[in-house]
C-alpha positions in Angstrom: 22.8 10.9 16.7 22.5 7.2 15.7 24.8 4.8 15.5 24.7 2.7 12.3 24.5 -0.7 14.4 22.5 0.8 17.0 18.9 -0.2 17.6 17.3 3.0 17.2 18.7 2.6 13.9 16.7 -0.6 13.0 13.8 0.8 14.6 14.0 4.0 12.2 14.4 1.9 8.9 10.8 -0.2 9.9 9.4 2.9 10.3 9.7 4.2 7.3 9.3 0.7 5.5 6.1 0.6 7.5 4.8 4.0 6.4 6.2 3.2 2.7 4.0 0.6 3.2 1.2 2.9 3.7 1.9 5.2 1.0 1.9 2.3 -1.7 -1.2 0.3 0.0 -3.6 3.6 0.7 -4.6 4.5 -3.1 -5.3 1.0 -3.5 -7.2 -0.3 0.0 -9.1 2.9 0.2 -10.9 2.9 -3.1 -11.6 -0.9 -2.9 -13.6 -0.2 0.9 -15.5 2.9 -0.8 -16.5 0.5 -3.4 -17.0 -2.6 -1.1 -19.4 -0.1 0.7 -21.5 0.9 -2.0 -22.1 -2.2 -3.6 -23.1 -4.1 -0.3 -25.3 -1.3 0.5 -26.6 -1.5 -3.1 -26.9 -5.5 -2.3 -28.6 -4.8 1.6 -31.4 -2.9 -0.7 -32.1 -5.1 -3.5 -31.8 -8.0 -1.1 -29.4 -9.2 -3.8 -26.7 -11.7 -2.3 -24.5 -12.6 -5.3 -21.0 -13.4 -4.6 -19.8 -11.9 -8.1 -22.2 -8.6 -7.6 -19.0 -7.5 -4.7 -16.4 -8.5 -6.5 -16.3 -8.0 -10.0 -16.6 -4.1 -8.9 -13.9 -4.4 -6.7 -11.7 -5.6 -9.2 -12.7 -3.3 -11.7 -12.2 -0.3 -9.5 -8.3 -1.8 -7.7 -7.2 -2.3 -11.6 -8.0 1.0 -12.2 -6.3 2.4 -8.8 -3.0 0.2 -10.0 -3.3 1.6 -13.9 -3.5 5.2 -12.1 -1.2 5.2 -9.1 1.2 2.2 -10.2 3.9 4.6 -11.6 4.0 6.8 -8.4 3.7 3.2 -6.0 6.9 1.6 -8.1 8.5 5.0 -7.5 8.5 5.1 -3.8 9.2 1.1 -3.8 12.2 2.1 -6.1 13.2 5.1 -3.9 12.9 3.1 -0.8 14.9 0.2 -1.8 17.8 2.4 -3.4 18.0 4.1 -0.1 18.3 1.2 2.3 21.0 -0.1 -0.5 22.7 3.4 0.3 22.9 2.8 4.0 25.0 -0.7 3.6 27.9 1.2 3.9 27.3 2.2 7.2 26.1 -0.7 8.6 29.2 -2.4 7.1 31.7 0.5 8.9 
């Protein structure tokens, strides 16, 4: 078992701030690349090579990802933060 000043312990709490970080990013990059693809292969077609063709899309399509899945990203943020503020205590013992 872990100490609470150990570095094993440290090491634990970036890895799940990392993958936390994954969980909130992932509904947001994913979408954003899908889209990216499909317009650019739209653009590689059409031999259209307008700067605002990529990225009004893009924007569109992440401001719809954030009004979809920004409840359930604030969430884990939220739980996240109020467990690292629970382990204080035992860094503090």
């Amino acid at each position: 078992m872990e100490t609470a000043a150990s570095p094993d312990y440290f090491i634990g709490v970036a890895q799940q701030a990392l993958w936390v970080l994954a969980l909130c990013s992932a509904p947001i990059l994913i979408p954003a690349l899908i889209t990216g693809l499909i317009v650019s292969m739209i653009q590689a077609a059409t031999s259209i090579n307008e700067q605002t063709l990529s990225f009004i899309p893009k924007l569109i399509v992440v401001g719809a990802c954030l009004a979809l899945f920004g409840g359930a990203i604030l969430y884990l943020i939220a739980d996240f933060t109020k467990d690292i503020f629970a382990r204080i205590p035992e860094l503090v013992h």
